[in-house]
C-alpha positions in Angstrom: 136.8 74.3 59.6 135.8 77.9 60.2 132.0 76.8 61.0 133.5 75.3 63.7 136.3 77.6 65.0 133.1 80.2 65.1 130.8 77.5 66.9 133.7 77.4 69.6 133.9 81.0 69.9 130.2 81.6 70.1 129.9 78.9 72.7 133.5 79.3 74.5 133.9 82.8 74.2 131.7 85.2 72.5 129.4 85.5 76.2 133.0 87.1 77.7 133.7 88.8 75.1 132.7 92.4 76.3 133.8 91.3 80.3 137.9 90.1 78.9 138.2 93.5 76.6 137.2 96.2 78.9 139.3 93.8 81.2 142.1 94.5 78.9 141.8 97.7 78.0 141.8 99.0 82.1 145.0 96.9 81.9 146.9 98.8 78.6 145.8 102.0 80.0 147.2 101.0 83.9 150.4 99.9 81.9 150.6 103.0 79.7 150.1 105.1 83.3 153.1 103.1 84.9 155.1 103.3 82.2 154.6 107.2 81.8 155.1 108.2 85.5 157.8 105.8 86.7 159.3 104.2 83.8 159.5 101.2 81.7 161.6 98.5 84.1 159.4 100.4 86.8 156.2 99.0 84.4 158.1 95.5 83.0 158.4 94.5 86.7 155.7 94.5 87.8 153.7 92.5 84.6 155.5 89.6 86.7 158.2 88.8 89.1 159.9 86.6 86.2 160.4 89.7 84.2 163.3 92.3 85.5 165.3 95.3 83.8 168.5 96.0 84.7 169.8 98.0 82.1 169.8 97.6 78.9 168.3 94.4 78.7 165.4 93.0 79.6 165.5 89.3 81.2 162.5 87.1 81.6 162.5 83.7 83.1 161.3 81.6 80.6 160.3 77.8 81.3 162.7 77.8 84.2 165.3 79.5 81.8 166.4 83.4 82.0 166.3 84.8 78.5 167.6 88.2 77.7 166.8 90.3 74.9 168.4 93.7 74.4 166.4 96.7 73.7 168.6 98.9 73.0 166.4 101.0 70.8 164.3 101.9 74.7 167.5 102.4 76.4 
């Protein structure tokens, strides 16, 4: 089974590889900068207009549901 969950990633994946991370890391950094100068519901909104934070909860639209989950340890 792992012979072929590595085929798939050589053939699927692995050519990407270096593209998708530098891709991601641009992304965490852009977050990390959002975050830093204008806040976390500043940097939550805008991953997606299903996510918004007003107050101490964050709610995100889930499968045509809003779910909230407290963070009260970032409040």
């Amino acid at each position: 089974m792992f012979g072929a969950l590595e085929t798939c990633w050589e053939v699927a994946s692995a050519g990407h590889w270096d593209r998708v991370r530098a891709v991601l890391e641009a992304d965490i950094a852009h977050r990390g900068r959002e975050m830093a100068r204008h806040g976390l519901a500043t940097m939550l909104g805008g991953l997606s207009e299903r996510i918004s934070f007003p107050g101490p909860a964050a709610l995100a639209a889930v499968l045509g549901r809003v779910r909230a989950d407290l963070l009260t340890a970032l409040a």
